[in-house]
SEFI-68604 format. One record per residue (C-alpha): x, y, z; residue in one letter; residue number from 0. Coordinates in pm, 1 decimal, always signed. Last residue first. Layout:
! SEFI-68604
        px        py        pz  res    n
         X         Y         Z    A  NUM
...
END
This chain:
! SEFI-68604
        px        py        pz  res    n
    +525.9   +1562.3   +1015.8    X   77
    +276.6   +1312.9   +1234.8    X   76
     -20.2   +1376.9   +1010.1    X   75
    +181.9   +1311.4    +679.1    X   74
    +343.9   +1054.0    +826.8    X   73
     -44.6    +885.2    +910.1    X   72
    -169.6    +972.4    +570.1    X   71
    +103.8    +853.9    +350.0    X   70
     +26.9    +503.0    +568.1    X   69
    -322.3    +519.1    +507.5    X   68
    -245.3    +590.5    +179.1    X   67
     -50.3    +255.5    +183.6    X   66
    -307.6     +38.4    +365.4    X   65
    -540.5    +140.2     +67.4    X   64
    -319.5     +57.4    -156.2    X   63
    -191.7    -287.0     -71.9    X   62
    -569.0    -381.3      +3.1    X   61
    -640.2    -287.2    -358.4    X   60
    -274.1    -455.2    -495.9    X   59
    -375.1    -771.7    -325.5    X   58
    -774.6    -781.4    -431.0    X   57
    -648.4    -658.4    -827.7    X   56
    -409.9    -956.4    -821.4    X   55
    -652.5   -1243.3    -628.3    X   54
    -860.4   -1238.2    -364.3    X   53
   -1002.0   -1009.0    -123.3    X   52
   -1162.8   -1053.8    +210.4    X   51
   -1335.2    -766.1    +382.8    X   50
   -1446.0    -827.3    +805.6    X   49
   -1360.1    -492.4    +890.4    X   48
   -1044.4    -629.1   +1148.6    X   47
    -905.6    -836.3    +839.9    X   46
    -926.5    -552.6    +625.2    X   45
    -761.1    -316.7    +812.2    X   44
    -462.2    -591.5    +877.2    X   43
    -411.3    -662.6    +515.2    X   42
    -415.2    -320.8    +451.4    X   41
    -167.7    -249.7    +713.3    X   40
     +78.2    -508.0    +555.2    X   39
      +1.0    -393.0    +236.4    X   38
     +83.7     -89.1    +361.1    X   37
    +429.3    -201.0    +464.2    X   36
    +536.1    -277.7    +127.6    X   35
    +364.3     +20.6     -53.5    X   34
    +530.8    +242.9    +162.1    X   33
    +866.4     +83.3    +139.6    X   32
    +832.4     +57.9    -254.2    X   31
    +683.5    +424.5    -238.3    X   30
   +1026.0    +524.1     -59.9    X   29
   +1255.3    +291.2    -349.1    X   28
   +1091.9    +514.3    -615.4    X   27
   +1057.4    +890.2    -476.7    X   26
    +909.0    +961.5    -221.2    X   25
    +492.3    +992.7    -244.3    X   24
    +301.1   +1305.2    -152.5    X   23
    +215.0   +1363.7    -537.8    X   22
    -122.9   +1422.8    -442.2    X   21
    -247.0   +1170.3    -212.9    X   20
    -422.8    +916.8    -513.4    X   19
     -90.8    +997.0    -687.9    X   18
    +135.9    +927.1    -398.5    X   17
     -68.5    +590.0    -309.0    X   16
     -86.0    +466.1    -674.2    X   15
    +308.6    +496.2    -661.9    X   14
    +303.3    +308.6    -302.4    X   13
     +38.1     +27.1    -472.9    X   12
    +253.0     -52.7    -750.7    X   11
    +568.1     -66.9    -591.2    X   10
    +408.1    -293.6    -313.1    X    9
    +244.8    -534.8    -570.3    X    8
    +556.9    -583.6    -720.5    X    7
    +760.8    -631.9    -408.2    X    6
    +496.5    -923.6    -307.2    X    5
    +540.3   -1068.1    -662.6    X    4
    +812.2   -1093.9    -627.1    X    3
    +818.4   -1230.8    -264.9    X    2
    +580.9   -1491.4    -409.7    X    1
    +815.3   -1619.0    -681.5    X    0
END
């Protein structure tokens, strides 16, 4: 049920990621990839600043912001 919820979370946070970078996102399954692995980048951010978060709005905030940190990194590279 974790992993789920884990995939839910990610979807979320890559289409909140597109709109909060102006419709940079890629379609469906590319914001689910985003969102994935920026929650793993989140995650790690947050760790290294010292910010804990808990709970469904604390997972899919960290998931975010790791994700348009993502957008923003390919974006920078392309």
């Amino acid at each position: 049920m974790h992993w789920l919820w884990f995939l839910i979370i990610g979807a979320v946070a890559g289409w909140l990621a597109g709109k909060i970078m102006q419709g940079r996102g890629f379609g469906l399954i590319g914001d689910l990839v985003v969102g994935i692995l920026g929650s793993l980048i989140g995650g790690f951010i947050f760790r290294f600043l010292g910010i804990a978060s808990f709970g469904l709005i604390g997972s899919l905030v960290t998931a975010t912001v790791g994700a348009v940190v993502l957008l923003w990194l390919i974006h920078r590279l392309k």
